[in-house]
N, C-alpha and C positions, 0 to 999 in steps of 0.2 A: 560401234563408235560413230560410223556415219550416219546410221540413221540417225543416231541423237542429234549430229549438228544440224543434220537436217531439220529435222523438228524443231528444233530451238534454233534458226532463221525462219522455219514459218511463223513460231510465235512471234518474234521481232518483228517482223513484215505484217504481220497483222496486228501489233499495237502501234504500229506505225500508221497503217491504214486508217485504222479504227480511231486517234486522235487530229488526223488531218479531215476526217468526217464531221469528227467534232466539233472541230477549229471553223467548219464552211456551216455547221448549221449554228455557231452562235453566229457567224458572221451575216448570214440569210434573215437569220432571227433580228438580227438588229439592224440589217436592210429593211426589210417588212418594218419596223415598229417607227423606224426614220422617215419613212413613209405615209405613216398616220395622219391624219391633220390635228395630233394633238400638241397640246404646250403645257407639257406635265412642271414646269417651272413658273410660268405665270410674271415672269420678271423682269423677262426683254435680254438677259443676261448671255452669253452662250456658253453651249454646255462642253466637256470635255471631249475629246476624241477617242473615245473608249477604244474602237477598232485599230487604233494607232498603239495605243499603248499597249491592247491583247496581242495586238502582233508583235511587237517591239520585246515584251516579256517572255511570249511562248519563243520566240526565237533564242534568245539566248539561254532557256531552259534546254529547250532541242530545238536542236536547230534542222535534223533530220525531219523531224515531223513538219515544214513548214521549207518545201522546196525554193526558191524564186521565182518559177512562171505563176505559181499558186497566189505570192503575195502580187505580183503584177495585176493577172487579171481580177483579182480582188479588189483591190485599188482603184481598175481600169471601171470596173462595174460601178463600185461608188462614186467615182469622176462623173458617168453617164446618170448616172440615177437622181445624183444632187445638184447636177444640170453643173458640176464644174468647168474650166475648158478640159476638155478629154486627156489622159494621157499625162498632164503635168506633173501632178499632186502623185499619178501613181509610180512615174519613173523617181520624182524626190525620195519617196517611201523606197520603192525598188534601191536606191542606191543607198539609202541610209542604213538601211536593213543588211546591206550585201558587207557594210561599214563593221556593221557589228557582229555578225556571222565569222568575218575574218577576227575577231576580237573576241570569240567566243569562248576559249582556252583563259585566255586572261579574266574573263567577268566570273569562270567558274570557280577562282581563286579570291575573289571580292568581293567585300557584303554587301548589303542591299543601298545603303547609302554612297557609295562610292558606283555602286552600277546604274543608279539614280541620277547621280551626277552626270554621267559620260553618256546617260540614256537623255537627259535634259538637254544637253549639249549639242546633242543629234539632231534632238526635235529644232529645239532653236535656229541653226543652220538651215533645216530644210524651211524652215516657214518664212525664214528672210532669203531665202534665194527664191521661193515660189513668189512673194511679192516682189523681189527685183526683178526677176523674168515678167511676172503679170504687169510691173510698171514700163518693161523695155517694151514691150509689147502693145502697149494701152489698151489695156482689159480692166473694165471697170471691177474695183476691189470693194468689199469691204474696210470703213474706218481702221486707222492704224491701232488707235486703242481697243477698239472689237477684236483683233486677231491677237495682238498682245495678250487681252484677256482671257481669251480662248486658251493660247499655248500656255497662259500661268496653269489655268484649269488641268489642262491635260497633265503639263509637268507633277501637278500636284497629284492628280488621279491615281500617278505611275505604280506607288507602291501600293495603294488598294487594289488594283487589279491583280500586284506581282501574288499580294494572301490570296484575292479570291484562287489565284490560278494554282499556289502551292496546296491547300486546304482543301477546295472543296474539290477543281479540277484534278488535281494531284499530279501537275504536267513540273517536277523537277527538276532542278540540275541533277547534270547523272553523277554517281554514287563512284569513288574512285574504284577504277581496275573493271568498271562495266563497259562493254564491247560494244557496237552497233552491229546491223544484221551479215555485216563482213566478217567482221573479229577484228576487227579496225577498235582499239581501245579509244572512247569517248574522251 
């Protein structure tokens, strides 16, 4: 009987591994391509936050697979890379994130539309205190209607990423009466 629980915490522990691997090469993958000197849009428009909302969705799916220092230095990488001020954008994400994590039990009980909402809500918050902070500060911003536009995109994005992540990723809410690698019921 022990050996069993043993083994089934290695398997736990290693699909745990194996989708926070996951999670760091699309996020690598879409550092590289953010990188590019391309403008696959051609429109001057900006595009959604894809990295916010993959994060935002995989967390309240598991939230096991997606620790806090993980989303930090992730954040803290794309603050250095896209030449933001360092550290802001990823402590906003950090605390938003840590927002919903404690609210995670609650969103596993609510559809897509109502965790949309409270996921909308988050974003919104974080992008009006990034620009109240970056205006106490006088760090030149981006136009208010470019970031506005920005956040409708990402809000709007939220639920295409939540399919891609249910479908193809297959990263779900847990299934009632399934355990993490404790016995700790999910």
């Amino acid at each position: 009987m022990a050996a069993r629980a043993a083994a089934m915490n290695d398997a736990l522990r290693f699909e745990t591994l194996a989708f926070l691997a996951l999670y760091l090469l699309i996020v690598g993958s879409s550092l590289f391509f953010r990188l590019l000197p391309l403008d696959l849009t051609g429109t001057g428009w900006p595009g959604p936050d894809l990295l916010l909302c993959l994060t935002m969705g995989w967390l309240l799916r598991r939230p096991v697979h997606l620790p806090a220092p993980v989303i930090g230095v992730v954040f803290l990488v794309e603050d250095l890379i896209t030449l933001r001020p360092p550290g802001l954008w990823a402590l906003l994400v950090l605390g938003g994130t840590e927002f919903l994590r404690r609210r995670q039990s609650v969103v596993r009980e609510i559809n897509l539309g109502l965790e949309w909402a409270m996921v909308a809500g988050v974003m919104v918050a974080m992008t009006l205190a990034n620009r109240l902070v970056l205006a106490i500060v006088m760090v030149p911003q981006p136009a208010l209607d470019l970031s506005l536009l920005k956040l409708a995109f990402t809000v709007a994005a939220y639920p295409v990423v939540v399919l891609v992540l249910h479908f193809v990723l297959r990263v779900r809410k847990p299934a009632t009466g399934e355990v993490d690698e404790l016995g700790r019921k999910l």
